[in-house]
C-alpha positions in Angstrom: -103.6 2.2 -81.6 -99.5 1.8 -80.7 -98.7 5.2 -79.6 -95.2 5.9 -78.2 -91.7 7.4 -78.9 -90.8 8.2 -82.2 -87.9 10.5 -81.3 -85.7 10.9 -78.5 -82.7 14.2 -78.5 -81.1 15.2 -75.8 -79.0 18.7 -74.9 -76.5 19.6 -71.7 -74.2 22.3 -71.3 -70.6 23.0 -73.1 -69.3 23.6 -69.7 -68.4 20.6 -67.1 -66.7 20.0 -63.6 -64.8 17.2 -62.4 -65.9 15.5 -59.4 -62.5 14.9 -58.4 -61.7 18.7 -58.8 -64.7 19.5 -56.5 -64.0 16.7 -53.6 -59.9 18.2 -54.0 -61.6 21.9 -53.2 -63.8 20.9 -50.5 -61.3 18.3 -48.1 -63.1 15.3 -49.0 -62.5 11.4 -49.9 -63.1 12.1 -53.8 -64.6 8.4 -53.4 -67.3 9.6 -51.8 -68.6 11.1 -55.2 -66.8 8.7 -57.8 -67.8 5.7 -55.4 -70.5 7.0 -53.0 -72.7 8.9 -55.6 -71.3 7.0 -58.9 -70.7 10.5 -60.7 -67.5 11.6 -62.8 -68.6 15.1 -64.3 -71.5 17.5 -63.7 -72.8 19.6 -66.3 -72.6 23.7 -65.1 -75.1 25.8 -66.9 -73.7 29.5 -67.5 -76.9 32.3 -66.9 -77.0 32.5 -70.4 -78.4 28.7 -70.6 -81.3 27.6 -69.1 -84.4 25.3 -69.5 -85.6 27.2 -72.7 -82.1 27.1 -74.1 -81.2 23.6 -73.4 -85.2 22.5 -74.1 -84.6 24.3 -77.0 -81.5 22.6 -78.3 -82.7 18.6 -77.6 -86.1 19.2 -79.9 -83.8 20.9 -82.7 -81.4 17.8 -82.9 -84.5 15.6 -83.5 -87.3 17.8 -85.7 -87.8 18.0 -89.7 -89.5 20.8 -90.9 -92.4 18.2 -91.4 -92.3 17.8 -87.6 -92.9 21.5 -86.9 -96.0 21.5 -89.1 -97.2 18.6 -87.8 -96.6 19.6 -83.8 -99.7 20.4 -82.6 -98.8 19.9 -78.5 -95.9 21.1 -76.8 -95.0 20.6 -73.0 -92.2 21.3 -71.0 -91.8 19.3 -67.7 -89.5 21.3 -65.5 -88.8 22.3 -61.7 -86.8 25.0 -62.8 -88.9 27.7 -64.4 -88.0 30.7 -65.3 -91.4 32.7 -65.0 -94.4 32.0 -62.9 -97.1 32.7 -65.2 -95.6 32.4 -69.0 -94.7 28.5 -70.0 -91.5 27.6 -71.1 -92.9 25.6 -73.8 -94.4 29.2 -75.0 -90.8 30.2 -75.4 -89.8 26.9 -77.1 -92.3 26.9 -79.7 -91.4 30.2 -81.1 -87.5 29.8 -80.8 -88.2 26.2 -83.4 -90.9 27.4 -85.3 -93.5 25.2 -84.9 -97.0 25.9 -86.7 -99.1 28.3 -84.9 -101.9 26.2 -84.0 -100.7 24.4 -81.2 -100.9 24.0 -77.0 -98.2 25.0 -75.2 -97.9 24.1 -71.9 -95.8 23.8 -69.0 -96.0 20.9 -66.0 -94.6 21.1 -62.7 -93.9 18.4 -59.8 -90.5 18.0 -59.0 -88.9 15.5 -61.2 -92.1 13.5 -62.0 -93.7 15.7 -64.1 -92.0 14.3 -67.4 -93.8 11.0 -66.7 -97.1 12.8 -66.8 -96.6 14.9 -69.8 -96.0 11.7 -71.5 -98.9 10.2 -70.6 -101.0 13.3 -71.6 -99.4 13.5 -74.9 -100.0 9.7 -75.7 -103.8 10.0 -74.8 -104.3 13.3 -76.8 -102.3 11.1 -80.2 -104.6 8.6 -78.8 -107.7 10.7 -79.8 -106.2 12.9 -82.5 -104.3 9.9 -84.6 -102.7 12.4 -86.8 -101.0 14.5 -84.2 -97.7 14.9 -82.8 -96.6 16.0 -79.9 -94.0 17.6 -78.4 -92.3 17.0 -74.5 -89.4 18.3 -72.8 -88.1 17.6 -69.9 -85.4 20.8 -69.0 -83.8 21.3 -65.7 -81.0 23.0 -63.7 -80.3 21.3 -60.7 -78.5 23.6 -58.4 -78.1 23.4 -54.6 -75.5 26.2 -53.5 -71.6 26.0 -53.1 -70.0 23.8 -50.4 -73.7 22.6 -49.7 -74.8 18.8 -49.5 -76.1 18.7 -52.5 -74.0 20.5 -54.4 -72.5 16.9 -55.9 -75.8 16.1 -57.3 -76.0 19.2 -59.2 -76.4 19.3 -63.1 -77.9 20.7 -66.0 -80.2 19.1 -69.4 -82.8 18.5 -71.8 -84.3 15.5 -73.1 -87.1 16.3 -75.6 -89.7 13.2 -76.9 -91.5 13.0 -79.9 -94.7 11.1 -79.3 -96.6 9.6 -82.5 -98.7 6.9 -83.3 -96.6 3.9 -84.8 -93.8 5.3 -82.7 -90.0 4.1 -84.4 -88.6 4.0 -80.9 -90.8 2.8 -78.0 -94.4 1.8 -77.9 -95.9 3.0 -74.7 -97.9 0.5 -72.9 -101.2 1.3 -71.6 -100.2 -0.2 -67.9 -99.1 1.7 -64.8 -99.3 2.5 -61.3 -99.0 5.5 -59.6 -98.5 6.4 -55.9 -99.0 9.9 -54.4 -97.8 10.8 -50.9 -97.8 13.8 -49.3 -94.3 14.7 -47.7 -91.5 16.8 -47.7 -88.1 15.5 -48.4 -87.5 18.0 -51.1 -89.1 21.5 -51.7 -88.0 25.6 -53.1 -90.6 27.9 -51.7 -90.7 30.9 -53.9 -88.8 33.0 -52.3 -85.7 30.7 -52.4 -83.5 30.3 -55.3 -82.5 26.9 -54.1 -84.3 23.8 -52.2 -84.9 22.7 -49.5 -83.3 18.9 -48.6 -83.9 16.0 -46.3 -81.7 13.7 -48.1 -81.6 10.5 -46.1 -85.3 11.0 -45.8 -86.0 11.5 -49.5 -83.8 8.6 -50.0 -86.0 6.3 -48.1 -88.8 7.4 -49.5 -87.7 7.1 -52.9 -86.7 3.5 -52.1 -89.7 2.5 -50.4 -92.1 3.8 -53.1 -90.5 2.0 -55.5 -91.1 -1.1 -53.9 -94.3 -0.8 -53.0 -95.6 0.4 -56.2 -93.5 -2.2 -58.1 -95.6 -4.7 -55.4 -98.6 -3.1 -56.8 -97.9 -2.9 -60.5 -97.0 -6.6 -60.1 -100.3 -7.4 -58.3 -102.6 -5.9 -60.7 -101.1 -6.2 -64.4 -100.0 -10.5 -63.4 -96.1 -9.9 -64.1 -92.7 -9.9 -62.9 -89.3 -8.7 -63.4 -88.8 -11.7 -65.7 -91.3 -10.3 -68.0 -88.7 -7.3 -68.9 -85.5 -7.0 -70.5 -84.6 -3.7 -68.8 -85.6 -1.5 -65.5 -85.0 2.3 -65.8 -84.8 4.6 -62.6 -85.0 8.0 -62.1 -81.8 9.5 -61.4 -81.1 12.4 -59.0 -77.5 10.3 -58.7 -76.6 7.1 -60.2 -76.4 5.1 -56.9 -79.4 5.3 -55.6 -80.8 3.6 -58.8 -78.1 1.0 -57.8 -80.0 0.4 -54.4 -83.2 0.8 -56.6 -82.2 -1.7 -58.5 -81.3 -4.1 -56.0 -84.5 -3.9 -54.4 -86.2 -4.9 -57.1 -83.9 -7.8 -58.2 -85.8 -11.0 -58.3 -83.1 -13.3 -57.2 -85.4 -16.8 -58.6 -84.5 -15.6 -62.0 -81.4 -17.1 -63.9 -78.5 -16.2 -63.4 -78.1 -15.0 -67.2 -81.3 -13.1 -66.9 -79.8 -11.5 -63.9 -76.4 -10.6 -65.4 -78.7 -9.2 -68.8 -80.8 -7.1 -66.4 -77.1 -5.9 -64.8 -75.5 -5.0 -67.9 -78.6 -2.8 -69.0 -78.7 -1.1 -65.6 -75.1 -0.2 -66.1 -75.8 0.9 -69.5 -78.4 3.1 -68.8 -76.4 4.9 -66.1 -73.8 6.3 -68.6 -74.9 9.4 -69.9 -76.2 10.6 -65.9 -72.3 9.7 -64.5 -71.1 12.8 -67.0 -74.1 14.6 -66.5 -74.8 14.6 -63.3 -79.1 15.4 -62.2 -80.9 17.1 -64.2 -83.7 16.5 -62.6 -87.2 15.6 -64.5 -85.4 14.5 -67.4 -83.3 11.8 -65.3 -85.3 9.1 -66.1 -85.3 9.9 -70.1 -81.8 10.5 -70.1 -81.2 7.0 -68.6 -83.5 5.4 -71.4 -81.7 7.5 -74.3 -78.4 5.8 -72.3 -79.8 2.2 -72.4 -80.8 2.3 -75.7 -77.9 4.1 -77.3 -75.3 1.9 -75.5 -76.9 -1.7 -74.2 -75.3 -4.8 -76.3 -78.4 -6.6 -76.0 -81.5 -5.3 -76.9 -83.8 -6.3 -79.5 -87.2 -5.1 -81.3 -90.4 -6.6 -78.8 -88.2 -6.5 -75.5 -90.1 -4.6 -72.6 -88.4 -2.2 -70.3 -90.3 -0.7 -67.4 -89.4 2.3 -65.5 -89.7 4.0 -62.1 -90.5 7.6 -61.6 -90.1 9.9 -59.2 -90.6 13.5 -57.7 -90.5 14.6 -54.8 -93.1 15.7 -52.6 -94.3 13.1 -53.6 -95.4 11.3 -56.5 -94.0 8.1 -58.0 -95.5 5.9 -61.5 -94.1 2.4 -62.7 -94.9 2.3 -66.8 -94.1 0.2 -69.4 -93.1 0.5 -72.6 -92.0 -2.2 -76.1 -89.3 -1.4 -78.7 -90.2 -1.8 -81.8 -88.4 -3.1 -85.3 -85.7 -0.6 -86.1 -85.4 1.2 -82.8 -81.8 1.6 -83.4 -81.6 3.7 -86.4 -83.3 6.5 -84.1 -79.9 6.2 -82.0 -76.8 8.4 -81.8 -73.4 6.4 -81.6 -70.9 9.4 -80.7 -72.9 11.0 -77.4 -70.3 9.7 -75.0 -67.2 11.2 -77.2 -69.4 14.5 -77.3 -70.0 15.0 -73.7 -66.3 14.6 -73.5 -66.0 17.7 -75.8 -67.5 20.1 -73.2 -64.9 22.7 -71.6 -63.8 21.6 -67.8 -63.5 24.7 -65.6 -61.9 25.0 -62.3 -64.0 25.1 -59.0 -63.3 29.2 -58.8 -64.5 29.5 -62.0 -67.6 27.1 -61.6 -68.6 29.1 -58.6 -68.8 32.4 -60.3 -69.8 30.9 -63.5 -73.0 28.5 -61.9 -74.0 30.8 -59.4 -74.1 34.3 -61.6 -77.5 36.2 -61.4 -79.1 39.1 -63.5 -78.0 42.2 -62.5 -81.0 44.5 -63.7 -80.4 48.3 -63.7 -83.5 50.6 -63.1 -85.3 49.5 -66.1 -84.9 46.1 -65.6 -82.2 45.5 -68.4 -79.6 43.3 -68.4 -76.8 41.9 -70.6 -74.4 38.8 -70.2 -70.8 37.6 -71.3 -70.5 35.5 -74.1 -70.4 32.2 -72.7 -70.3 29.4 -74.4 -73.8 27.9 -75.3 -75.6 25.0 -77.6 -77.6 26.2 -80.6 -80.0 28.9 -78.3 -78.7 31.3 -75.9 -80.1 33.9 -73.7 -79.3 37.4 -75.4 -80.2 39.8 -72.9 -82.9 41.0 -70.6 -85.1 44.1 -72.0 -87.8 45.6 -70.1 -87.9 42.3 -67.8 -88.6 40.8 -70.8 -86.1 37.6 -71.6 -84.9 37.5 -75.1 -83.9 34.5 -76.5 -82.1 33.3 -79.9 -79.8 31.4 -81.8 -76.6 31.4 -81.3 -75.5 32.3 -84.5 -78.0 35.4 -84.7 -76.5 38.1 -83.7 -79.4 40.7 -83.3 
């Protein structure tokens, strides 16, 4: 049965800040960020937008009424959660109106968890042919002010419809994944922001992709010439760069080479406005490639590299199929040009507001600027979400 991607949406923030504007603030050679990190803009999430809002937001842009009686799976895939008992998918499900009788679930492991939500759902449309399911991929990446990883901050939402005879992207049923346990990048529970060992990580995100490529090479009899594109995941657009070059098979011609290039570069796009959003990198890089690459056709194969930290890393595969690109959306780079820059004074207090709940744990929020969904108030410590244009 071809089982894959029938829709792809995606959702960030209405709020952005320059990279320039942030190395001019903090005394450093804005190349380091432009040329060091391969970011222009990040995406800053106001406390009235989070992974239900922006989850939220990317499903609506893609689903027909049809779709939300047909749903009978939700997952969200995030590292940001926003309760440790109720999933965010729980949330998401109500806020779209999606028949009742469906599983909503949420998945965590760092920013690898996407990959495995999308191998659940194909297995479950797999054995349920009629089905559809539902995954999201929502994060808020967010470090701390003057911090090292504040550059690689960033906030959004992929969400993926996954059907049999997909319209987008058959999913292969090939992969390898790789588990090891490490720590290169963690948040205990009682910190509101993680824990680094960035050169570390680094290295190990490097190394596992080439030894799991070796594997995924050794055991399914292929190469990088069998594929027409290599997607990354993307906690900054550079270290897919050295990704990339790891993996380049310098036998193949030269034009295969320079195809291969011009995809990479294509699929890095949307994450250089962006900035990390963490398990919905890798997604975000594919919805780049495909909406912007000159060269694709129907049957080309890309394969992609995840990985989360921690850590656990997958190479998959997956086909395009005949009319892939009337799925697209032609204007997303003019759009992400629409959001409103702020200053770094204002990003600070904006990004880093929290709840302040008085003694019956209510709160309530400025109107910032949000997509469709917004977070209302806070009522009882209970969360109350809507659309934006509802106004009870």
């Amino acid at each position: 049965m071809n089982v894959g991607i029938d829709k792809i949406g995606f959702a960030t923030t209405q709020y952005l800040l320059n990279m320039d504007d942030l190395a001019k603030e903090r005394g450093v050679d804005p190349d380091k960020y432009s040329k060091g990190l391969l970011l222009e803009n990040l995406s800053i999430a106001p406390i009235t937008e989070d992974i239900i809002t922006l989850g939220a937001s990317a499903a609506d842009s893609i689903l027909s009424d049809e779709d939300k009686e047909t749903i009978d799976m939700v997952i969200v895939a995030t590292e940001s959660s926003i309760d440790q008992s109720k999933a965010a998918a729980t949330y998401i499900h109500h806020l779209l109106g999606i028949q009742p009788f469906a599983r909503s679930i949420e998945m965590k492991e760092a920013c690898y968890s996407a990959t495995a939500a999308l191998d659940y759902a194909r297995l479950h449309v797999e054995k349920h042919p009629d089905s559809k399911v539902l995954v999201i991929a929502a994060d808020v990446a967010r470090y701390g002010a003057n911090t090292p990883g504040e550059p690689t901050q960033g906030a959004g939402s992929v969400a993926m419809l996954v059907t049999q005879n997909p319209r987008i992207l058959l999913l292969n049923d090939n992969s390898v994944a790789q588990t090891r346990d490490i720590m290169d990048f963690w948040r205990p529970n009682y910190s509101t922001t993680p824990y680094v060992n960035g050169m570390y990580s680094t290295k190990q995100y490097l190394d596992m992709l080439k030894t799991t490529w070796a594997e995924f090479q050794k055991r399914f009899d292929t190469s990088l010439a069998d594929f027409s594109a290599f997607c990354f995941h993307l906690p900054f657009p550079k270290l897919a760069l050295k990704g990339f070059r790891k993996i380049m098979d310098k036998s193949l011609p030269t034009q295969w080479q320079e195809k291969l290039q011009a995809n990479f570069e294509s699929s890095i796009l949307y994450s250089k406005q962006v900035g990390n959003i963490y398990t919905g990198s890798l997604f975000l890089g594919l919805l780049s490639l495909l909406e912007n690459s000159q060269n694709l056709a129907a049957g080309d194969r890309i394969a992609f590299f995840s990985y989360g930290s921690g850590a656990v890393a997958e190479i998959f595969t997956g086909t395009l199929v005949d009319g892939f690109q009337e799925q697209l959306h032609s204007s997303r780079l003019q759009e992400l040009n629409q959001r409103q820059p702020l200053s770094v004074a204002t990003y600070e207090k904006l990004f880093f507001e929290e709840a302040q709940l008085d003694a019956d744990g209510n709160a309530t929020f400025a109107d910032y600027l949000t997509g469709p969904f917004a977070l209302k108030e806070i009522l009882g410590h209970e969360r109350l979400y809507g659309r934006t244009n509802d106004k009870n």
